[in-house]
N, C-alpha and C positions, 0 to 999 in steps of 0.2 A: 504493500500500500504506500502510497506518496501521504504526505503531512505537508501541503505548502502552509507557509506561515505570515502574516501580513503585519506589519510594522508603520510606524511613523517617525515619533518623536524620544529623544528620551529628555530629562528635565525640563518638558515642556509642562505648559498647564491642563492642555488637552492631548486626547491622543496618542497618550507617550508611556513611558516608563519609568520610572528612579532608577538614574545610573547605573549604581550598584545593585540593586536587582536585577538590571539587567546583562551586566557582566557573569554574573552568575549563573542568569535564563545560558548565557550561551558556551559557558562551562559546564552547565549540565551537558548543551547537545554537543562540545565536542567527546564527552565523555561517552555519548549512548548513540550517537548517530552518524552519517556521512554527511553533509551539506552538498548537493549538487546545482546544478545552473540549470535553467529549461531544455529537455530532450536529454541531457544527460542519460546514462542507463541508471535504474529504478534498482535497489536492492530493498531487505524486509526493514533496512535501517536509513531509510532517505529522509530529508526533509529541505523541501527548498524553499529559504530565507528571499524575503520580497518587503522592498519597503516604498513607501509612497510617498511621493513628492519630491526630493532631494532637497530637502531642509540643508542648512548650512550645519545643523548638529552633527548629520549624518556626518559630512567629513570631518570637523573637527572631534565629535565623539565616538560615534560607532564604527566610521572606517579603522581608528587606529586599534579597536577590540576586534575587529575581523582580523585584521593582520598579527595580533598580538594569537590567536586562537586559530590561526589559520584555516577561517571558511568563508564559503566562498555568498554570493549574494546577489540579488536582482535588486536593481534599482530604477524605480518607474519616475520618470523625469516629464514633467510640462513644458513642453520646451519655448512655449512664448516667456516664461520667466527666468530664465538662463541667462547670465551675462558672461560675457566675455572672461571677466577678471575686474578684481577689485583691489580699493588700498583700504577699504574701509575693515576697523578691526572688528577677528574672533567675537568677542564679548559684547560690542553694537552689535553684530549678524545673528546673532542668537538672544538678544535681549526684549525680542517681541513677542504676544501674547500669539495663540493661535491661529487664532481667525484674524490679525492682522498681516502673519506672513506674505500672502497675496499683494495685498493694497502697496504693501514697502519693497516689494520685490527691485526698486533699483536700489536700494540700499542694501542688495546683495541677503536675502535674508533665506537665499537658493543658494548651490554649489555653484559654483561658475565653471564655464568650462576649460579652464584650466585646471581648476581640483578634478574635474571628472577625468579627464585624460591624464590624471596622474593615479588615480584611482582604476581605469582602465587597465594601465600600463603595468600595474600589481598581480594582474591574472586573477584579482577575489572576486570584480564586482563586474557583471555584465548590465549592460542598461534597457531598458523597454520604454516604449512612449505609455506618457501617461495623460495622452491627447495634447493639444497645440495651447486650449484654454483652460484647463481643470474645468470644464463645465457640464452638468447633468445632461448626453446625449440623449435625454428623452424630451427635451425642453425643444419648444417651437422653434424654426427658424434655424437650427443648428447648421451649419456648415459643415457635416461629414468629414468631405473630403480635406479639410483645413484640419481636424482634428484628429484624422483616421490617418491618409495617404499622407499629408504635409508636415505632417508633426512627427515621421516616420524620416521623411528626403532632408528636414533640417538635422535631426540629430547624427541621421548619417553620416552628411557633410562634416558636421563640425568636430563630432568626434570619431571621423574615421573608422567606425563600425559596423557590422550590420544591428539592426532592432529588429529581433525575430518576435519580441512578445508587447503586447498591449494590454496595460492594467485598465479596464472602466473606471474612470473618476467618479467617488458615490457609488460603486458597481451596480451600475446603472447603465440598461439595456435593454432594448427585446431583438427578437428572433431574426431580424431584418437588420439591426444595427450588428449582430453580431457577424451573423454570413459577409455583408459587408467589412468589417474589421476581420476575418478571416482570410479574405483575397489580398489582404496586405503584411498579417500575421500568423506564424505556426502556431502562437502560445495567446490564447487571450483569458486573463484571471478576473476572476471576479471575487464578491464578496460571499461567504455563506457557511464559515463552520461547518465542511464535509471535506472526508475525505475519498479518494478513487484513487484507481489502480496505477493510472499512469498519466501523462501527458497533454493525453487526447480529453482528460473532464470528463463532466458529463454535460451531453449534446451537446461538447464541443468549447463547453468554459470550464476553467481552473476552478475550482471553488477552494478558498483557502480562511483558514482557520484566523481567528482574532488575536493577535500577539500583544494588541497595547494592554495599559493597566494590570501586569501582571501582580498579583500579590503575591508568590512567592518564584522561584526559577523554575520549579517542574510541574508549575500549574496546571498548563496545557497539555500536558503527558500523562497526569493520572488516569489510571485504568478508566475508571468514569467515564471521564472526559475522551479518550481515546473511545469509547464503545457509541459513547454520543455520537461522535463525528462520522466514525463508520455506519450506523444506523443511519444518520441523515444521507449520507451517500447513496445508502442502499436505497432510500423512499426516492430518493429525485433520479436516479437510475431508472427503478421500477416506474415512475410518475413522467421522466424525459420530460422535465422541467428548469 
């Protein structure tokens, strides 16, 4: 069975994790599991790390614990808020509330693409669009192809990559938005606390598990919890939902 895992923030307000909780979340999985990239080969012990947005913590915080714990990780990037490179410091870039991130994005409160192609360059972290605008694809008037195809040919470009996967912003979709984001992606994840066997989802989306707010590092891994997620798997399997 795959376990993907969905992240944000850590010492953020919303979102996120306690630091130190989460050093330890990922001490536990290098202890009990593989970390692999999307399409990777699946073993009984996989679980692939996915975080959303490319917050500025992520590089100044969680990039240097991936490297420190050697795993490896998806990174879903909006690439209209992506700068080039900044002078502004660490501790401004990370000193805003959640739902402000967006609004300040020239004050660098995203990875630039400089960290990311240093980050790239590492072998830990591959990247996925996380659309062009972070904006609900079920909302009127959307531009598809702006957020689907063009937000796929910019990060291309800039970080010299391929983007094989597309995370839903809000994982928020239907059936037509997704076949669409298919003709431009192998991997598209969404949201939903289930686990599946491989790659391919079910009917076709990632459904991946809730990693913010943990209270403690092996929360998500209790049998429980494990039996929860493959049950949901198995209803939306059987339901092709």
């Amino acid at each position: 069975m795959l376990i993907s895992i969905m992240y944000h923030h850590v010492n953020s307000d919303r979102c996120s994790n306690d630091l130190a909780i989460f050093e330890e979340h990922l001490k536990y999985i290098k202890a009990n599991f593989k970390t692999i990239f999307p399409g990777e080969t699946i073993s009984k012990k996989s679980v692939c790390l996915t975080f959303d947005d490319a917050y500025a913590d992520f590089y100044f915080l969680i990039f240097p614990l991936l490297k420190k714990y050697n795993l490896k990780a998806l990174l879903a990037i909006p690439s209209k808020y992506i700068l080039d490179d900044t002078d502004e410091l660490a501790e401004n870039r990370m000193n805003f509330e959640h739902n402000d991130l967006f609004l300040n994005y020239e004050k660098a409160t995203f990875c630039t693409y400089k960290e990311l192609k240093q980050m790239r360059d590492s072998g830990l972290v591959v990247f996925g669009s996380h659309s062009h605008s972070h904006i609900n694809l079920l909302e009127e008037n959307v531009n598809l192809d702006l957020e689907l195809r063009v937000s796929k040919e910019i990060l291309e470009d800039k970080l010299d990559t391929k983007i094989e996967s597309f995370v839903f912003p809000f994982g928020k979709y239907n059936q037509n938005i997704l076949k669409e984001a298919k003709r431009h992606y192998k991997y598209n994840f969404r949201i939903g606390n289930a686990m599946h066997k491989d790659f391919n989802g079910i009917n076709g989306a990632i459904y991946r598990v809730d990693g913010d707010e943990l209270k403690t590092p092996d929360e998500i891994f209790k049998t429980t919890k494990l039996l929860k997620y493959k049950f949901k798997g198995l209803v939306k399997r059987l339901g092709k939902k």
